[in-house]
C-alpha positions in Angstrom: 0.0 0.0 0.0 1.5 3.5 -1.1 1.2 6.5 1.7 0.4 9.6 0.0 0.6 13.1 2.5 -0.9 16.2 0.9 2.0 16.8 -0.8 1.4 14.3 -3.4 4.9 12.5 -1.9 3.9 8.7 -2.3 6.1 6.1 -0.2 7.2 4.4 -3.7 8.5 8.0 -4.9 10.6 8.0 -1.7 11.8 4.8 -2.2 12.5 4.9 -5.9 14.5 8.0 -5.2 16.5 6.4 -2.5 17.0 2.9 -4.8 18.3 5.5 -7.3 20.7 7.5 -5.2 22.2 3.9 -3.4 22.7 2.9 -6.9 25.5 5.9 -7.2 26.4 6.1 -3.9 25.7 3.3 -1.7 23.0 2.9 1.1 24.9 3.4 3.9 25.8 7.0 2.5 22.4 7.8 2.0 21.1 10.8 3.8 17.5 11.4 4.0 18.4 15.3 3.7 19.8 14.2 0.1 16.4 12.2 -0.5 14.4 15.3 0.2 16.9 17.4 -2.0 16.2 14.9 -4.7 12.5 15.3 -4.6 12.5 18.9 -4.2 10.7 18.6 -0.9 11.1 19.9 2.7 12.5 17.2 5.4 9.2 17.3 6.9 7.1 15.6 4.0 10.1 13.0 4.2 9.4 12.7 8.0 5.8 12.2 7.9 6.0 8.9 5.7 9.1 7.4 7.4 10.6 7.6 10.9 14.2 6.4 10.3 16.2 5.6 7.0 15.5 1.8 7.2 12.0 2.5 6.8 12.9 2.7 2.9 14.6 -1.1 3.4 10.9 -2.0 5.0 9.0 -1.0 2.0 11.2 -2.3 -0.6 10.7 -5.7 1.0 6.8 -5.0 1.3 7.1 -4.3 -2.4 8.2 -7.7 -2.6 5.7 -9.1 -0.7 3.2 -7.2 -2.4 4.5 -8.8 -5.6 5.0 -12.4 -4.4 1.0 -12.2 -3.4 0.0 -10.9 -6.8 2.1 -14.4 -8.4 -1.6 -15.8 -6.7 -3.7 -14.8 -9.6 -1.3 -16.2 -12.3 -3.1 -19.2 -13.7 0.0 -21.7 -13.4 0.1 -20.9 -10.0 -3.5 -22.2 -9.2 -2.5 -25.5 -10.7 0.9 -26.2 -9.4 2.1 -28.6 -6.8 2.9 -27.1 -3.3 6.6 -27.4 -4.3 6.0 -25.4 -7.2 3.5 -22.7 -5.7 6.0 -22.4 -2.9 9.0 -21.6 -6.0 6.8 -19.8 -8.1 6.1 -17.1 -4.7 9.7 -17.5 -3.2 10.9 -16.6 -7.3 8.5 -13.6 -7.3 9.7 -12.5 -4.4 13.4 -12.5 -5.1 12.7 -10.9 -8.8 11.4 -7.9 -7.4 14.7 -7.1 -5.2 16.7 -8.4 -8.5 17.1 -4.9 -9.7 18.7 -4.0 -6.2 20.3 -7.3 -5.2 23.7 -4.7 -4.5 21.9 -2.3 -2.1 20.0 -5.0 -0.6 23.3 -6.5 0.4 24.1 -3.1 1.7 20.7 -2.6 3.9 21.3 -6.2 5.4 24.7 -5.3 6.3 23.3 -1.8 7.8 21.1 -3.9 9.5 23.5 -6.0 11.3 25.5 -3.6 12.7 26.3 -4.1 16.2 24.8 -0.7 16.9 22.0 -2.0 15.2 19.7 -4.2 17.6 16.1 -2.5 16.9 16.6 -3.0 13.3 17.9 -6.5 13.9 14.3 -7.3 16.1 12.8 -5.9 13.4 14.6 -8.1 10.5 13.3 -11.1 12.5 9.9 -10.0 12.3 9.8 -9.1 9.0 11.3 -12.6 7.9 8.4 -14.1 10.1 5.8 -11.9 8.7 7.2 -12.9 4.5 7.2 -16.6 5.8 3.6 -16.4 7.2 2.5 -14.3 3.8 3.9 -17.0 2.2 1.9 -19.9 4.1 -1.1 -18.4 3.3 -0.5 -18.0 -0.2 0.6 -21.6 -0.4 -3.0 -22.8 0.8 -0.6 -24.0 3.6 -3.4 -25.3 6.2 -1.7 -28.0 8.7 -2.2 -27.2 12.4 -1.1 -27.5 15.7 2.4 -29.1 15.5 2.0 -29.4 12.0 1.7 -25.9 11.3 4.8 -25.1 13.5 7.4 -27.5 12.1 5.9 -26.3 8.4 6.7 -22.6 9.6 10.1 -23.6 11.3 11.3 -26.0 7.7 9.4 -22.8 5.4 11.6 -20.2 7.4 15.0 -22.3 6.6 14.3 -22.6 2.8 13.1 -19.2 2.3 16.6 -18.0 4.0 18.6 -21.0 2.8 17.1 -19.5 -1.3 17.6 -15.7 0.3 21.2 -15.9 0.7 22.0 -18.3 -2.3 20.5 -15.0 -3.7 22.3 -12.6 -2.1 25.9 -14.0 -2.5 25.8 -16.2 -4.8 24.6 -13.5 -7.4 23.1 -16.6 -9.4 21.6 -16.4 -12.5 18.2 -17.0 -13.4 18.6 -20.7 -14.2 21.0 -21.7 -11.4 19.0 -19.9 -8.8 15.8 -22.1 -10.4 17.8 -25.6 -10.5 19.1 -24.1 -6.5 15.7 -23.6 -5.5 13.7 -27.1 -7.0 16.8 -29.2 -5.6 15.6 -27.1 -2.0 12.1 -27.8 -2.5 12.3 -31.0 -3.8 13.0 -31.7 0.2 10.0 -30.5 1.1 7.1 -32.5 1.2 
């Protein structure tokens, strides 16, 4: 969901901007006053759709969330195996942050700075919050222990197929061949 403040400034104009600066200059460099220079807007505007720079990570990965859902609708995904609905959504996800796979790198590492524990906390919420989107869009519906050791082996893969993304820098066939040799585990 975009945020639009009477300005017109839309959360995925913030973002874009900030993709586009961390492609010349690198994420950590970013500055939030460079952002708002960018867009030709006051700090305040900047303020009142985000509270703190990794903010922008947030939304990138909600983008991909957002696009991993819409992979839902597609026709082959109705009529695939769990396996596949489960690498057709994980693939979704990982080709929306393909643009950025370099900066993306670079907000993980932000992330784990030492200094860093609220955004870490966060992290792990947001990795439990992708796992659970992608449950439900799996038509995942085991319970009780079930349920919990499908989260707990779902959690692994989607990390394990994360960072074979991330530093592996795979290409598209590899990182398919990498993820249906994962999945095939997974019944």
């Amino acid at each position: 969901m975009t945020t639009r403040i009477n300005t017109g400034l839309s959360t995925d104009q913030l973002l874009d901007t900030a993709l586009s600066l961390s492609r010349e200059k690198g994420w950590e460099s970013l500055s939030l006053l460079e952002i708002a220079h960018s867009l030709h807007v006051p700090m305040t505007d900047i303020y009142r759709l985000i509270q703190q720079k990794d903010d922008l990570a947030e939304y990138l990965f909600d983008r991909a969330d957002r696009q991993m859902l819409a992979e839902t609708a597609q026709q082959n995904f109705q009529h695939a195996s769990r396996q596949g609905r489960l690498q057709l959504l994980i693939t979704a996800w990982l080709d929306t942050l393909a643009p950025y796979r370099p900066i993306v790198r670079q907000m993980l590492c932000y992330k784990l700075e030492p200094g860093h524990i609220h955004l870490q906390v966060l992290g792990l919420l947001r990795i439990s919050r992708t796992v659970q989107w992608m449950l439900h869009a799996a038509a995942m519906k085991d319970t009780g222990l079930r349920r919990i050791a499908e989260e707990i082996i779902l959690t692994n893969l989607y990390l394990a197929a994360f960072s074979y993304w991330l530093f592996q820098a795979p290409d598209d066939a590899r990182m398919q061949r990498f993820l249906t040799n994962l999945l095939w585990h997974y019944r």
